[in-house]
C-alpha positions in Angstrom: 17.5 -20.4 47.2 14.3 -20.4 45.5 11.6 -21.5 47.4 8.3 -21.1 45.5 4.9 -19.4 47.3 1.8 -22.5 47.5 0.0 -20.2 45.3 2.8 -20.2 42.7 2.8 -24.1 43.4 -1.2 -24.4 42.2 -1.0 -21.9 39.6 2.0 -23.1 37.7 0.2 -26.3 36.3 -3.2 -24.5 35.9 -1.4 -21.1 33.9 -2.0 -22.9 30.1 -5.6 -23.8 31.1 -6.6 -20.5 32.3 -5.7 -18.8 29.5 -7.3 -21.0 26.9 -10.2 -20.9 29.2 -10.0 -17.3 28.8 -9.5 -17.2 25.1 -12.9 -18.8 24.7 -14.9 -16.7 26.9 -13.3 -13.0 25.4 -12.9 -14.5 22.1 -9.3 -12.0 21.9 -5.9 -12.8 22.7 -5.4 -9.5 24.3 -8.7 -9.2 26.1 -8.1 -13.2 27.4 -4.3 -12.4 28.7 -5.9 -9.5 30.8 -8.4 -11.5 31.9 -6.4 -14.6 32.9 -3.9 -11.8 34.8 -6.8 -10.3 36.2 -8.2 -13.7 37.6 -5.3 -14.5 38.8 -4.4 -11.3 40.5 -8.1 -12.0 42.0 -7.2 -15.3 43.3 -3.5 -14.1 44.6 -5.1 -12.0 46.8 -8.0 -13.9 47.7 -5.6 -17.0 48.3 -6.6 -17.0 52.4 -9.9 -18.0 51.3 -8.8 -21.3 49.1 -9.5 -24.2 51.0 -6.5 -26.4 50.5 -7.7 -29.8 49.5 -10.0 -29.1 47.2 -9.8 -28.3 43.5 -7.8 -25.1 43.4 -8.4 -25.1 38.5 -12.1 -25.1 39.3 -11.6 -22.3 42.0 -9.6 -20.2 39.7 -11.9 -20.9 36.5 -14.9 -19.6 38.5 -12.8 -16.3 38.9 -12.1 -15.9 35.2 -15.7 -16.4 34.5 -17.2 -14.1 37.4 -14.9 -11.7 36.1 -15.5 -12.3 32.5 -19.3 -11.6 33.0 -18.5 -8.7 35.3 -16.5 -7.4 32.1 -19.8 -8.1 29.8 -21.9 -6.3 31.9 -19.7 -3.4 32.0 -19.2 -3.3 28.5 -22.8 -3.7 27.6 -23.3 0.0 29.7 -20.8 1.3 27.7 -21.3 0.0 24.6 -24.7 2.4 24.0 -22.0 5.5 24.2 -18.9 4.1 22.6 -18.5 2.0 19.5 -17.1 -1.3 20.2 -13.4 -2.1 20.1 -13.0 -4.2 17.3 -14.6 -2.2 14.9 -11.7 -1.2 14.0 -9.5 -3.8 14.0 -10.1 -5.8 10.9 -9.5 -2.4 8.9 -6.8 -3.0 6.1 -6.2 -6.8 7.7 -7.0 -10.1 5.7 -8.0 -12.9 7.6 -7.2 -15.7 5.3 -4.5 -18.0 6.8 -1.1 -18.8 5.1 -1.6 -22.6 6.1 -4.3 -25.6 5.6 -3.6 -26.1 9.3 -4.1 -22.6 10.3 -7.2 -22.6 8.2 -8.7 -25.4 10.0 -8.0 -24.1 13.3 -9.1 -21.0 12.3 -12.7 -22.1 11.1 -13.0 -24.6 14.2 -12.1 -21.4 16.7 -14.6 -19.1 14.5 -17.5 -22.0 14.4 -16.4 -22.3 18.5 -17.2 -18.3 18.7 -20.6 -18.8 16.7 -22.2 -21.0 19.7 -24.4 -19.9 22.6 -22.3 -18.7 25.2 -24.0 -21.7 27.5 -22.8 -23.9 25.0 -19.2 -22.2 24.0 -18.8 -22.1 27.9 -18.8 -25.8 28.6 -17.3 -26.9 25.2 -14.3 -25.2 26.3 -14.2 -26.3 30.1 -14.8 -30.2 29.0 -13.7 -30.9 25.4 -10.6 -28.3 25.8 -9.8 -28.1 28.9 -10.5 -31.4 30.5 -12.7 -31.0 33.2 -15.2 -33.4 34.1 -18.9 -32.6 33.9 -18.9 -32.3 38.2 -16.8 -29.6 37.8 -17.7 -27.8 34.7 -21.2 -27.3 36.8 -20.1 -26.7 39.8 -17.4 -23.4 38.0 -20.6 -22.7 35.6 -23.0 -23.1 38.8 -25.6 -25.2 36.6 -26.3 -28.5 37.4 -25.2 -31.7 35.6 -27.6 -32.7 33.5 -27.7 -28.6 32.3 -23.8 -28.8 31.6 -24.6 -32.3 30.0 -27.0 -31.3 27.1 -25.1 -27.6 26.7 -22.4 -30.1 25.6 -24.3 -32.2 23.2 -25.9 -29.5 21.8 -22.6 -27.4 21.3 -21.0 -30.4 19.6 -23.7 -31.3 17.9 -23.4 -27.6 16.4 -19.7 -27.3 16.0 -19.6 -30.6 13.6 -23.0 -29.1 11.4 -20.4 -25.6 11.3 -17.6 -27.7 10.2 -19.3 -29.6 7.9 -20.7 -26.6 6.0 -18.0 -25.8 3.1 -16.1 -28.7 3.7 
């Protein structure tokens, strides 16, 4: 018999989300898959403090993002010994995509990268991951009206980006 854990229960529907969420904070599909497992391994054991009832997404997106700027900080101590990780990844590799599609995507995730992290932050919690602006503050910990021009500004900026060029 399979009898799923309530922790597997809330996470199952909220797995996708997390990870996009992640993707747009680390900007790397490796770094954002460590993250999201890290978060999640956060909230596993951390579980006895979830208060059933209440929004158990926004619970596990204010994880990611603790632990995402936990991970900055880190990295900004070490970055003044080491040289940073992707220096050397775009050695020998050409960017250009194979499809218009993948194009497109690919200029809307690199103009989505070029914004304020304020602004990249609640682009991705509202526009891409659907939360409401109550609960984009309240996992940002900025109030409404913050989270509310972020937005506008940050779309406001990703359609000028996507404009340039055509």
């Amino acid at each position: 018999m399979n009898s799923r854990s309530p922790f597997d229960v809330e996470l199952a529907p909220v797995w996708p989300r997390l990870r996009r969420f992640a993707f747009s904070l680390a900007r790397d599909a490796a770094d954002a898959d460590d993250l999201s497992q890290m978060a999640v391994e956060k909230a596993f054991r951390s579980f006895g403090q979830y208060q059933a009832g209440t929004r158990f997404d926004s619970w596990l997106f204010r994880i990611c993002r603790t632990m995402w700027i936990d991970q900055m900080r880190s990295r900004a101590r070490k970055s003044a010994f080491e040289a940073p990780p992707e220096a050397g990844e775009n050695v020998g590799h050409d960017p250009r995509a194979a499809t218009d599609a993948v194009i497109d995507l690919n200029r809307a995730m690199a103009a989505m990268q070029r914004l304020p992290d304020e602004q990249r932050e609640v682009v991705a919690l509202i526009l891409i991951d659907g939360f409401g602006y109550r609960e984009a503050a309240e996992i940002l910990g900025q109030p409404v009206g913050t989270v509310s021009s972020r937005l506008v500004r940050g779309r406001q900026a990703l359609l000028a980006m996507l404009g340039e060029g055509g």
